[in-house]
Each structure stands twice: as C-alpha cells, then as structure tokens.
C-alpha positions, 0 to 999 in steps of 0.5 A, spaced: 637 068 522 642 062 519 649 063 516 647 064 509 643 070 510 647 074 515 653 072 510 648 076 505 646 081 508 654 083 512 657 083 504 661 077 506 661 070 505 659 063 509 666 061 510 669 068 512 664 067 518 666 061 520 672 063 520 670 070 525 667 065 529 674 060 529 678 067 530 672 068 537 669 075 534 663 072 532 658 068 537 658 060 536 651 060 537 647 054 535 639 053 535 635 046 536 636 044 530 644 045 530 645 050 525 648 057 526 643 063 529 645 070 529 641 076 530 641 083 529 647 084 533 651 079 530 650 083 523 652 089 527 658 085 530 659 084 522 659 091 519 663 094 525 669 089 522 668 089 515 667 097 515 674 097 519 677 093 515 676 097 509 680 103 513 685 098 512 685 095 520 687 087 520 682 082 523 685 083 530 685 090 531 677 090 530 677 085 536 676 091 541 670 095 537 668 087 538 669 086 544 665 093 546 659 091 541 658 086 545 659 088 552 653 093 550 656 099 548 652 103 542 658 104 539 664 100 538 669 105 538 666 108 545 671 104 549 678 105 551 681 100 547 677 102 542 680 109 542 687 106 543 687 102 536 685 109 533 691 113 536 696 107 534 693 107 526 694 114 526 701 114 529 701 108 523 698 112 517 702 119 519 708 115 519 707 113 512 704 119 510 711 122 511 714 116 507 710 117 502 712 124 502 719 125 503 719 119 496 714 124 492 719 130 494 725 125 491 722 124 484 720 131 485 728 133 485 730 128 480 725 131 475 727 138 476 734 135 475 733 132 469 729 138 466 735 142 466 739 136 462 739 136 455 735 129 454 740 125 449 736 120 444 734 114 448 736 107 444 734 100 445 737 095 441 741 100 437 734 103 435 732 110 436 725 111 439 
C-alpha cells in the first residue's frame, strides 16, 4: 500500500509517517515506481506506536515495541526491553501519583481549615460579592 492509505488506515497523517520513517521506526521501502510501500506489518508497527503513545509513552520509548515487532516477535511487548520500558513508566506514574496524592491531601487540609473559619464577606474593588 502507499503512504496515504497506511496514513488512513493508521489514524495519523502522511507527515507523521514521514517523520517515523526519518526517526527509523518506520521502513523507508520504496517500489519501482519510487513511491513509499508498506504493508500489513508496517500498520502493525503504526498501531503499536500510536496505542503507546496514547498511554502517554514519547516516541523514543516506543522504539523497542518496534524494534521487537520487527524482529518477529508477535508482540511488541514480548521482549525484554520492551518490559524494561514498561517497568520505568510504572516507576514513573507511581511517582506522580504519589504527587498528586500528597497535593489533593493538601487541599484537603486547607479546606477543613477554612471550614472551621468564619468566611469574612469577600470585596473586589470595594464591592461586595
């Protein structure tokens, strides 16, 4: 198939796919007639990226899923630096869900302490709200 139809059929657009292919995540195959083929793996290639980039993983991390794809394992996540990247985003979403946790236990003090204090009229520019 040509770039446009993978582009179609991935979700994404020509440009993105160009730029995989600069990145070396996408195959630079090109037919006779010059033009860009792909095939079914490519799209296969495409849906693993875009699937982890929607958990929110940055192009290079995707680049071992791709990387495994490739080497013709039925599963980008079926290799050991693939797991190896897993491991590091759960280290990585752990910690900021432990930050996010001690700021919401923050707000939830301060709104406790500011139930128990009688609310003075709030003014802006000298009037009452």
């Amino acid at each position: 198939m040509r770039i446009g139809e993978l582009a179609e059929r991935a979700g994404t657009t020509t440009r993105t796919l160009r730029y995989y292919e600069s990145r070396g995540l996408l195959p630079a195959r090109r037919g006779g007639n010059g033009y860009r083929t792909y095939d079914e793996s490519d799209l296969k290639l495409l849906r693993q990226i875009r699937t982890l980039q929607d958990f929110g993983f940055d192009l290079e991390e995707t680049r071992p899923f791709v990387e495994c794809l490739r080497a013709g394992h039925p599963e980008g996540d079926s290799c050991p630096a693939s797991l190896a990247v897993y491991r590091r985003k759960l280290d990585e979403l752990d910690a900021l869900i432990g930050e996010l946790q001690a700021v919401r236990a923050t707000i939830g003090v301060r709104l406790a302490a500011m139930a128990d204090v009688e609310s003075p009229l709030c003014e802006l520019g000298g009037q009452e709200l």
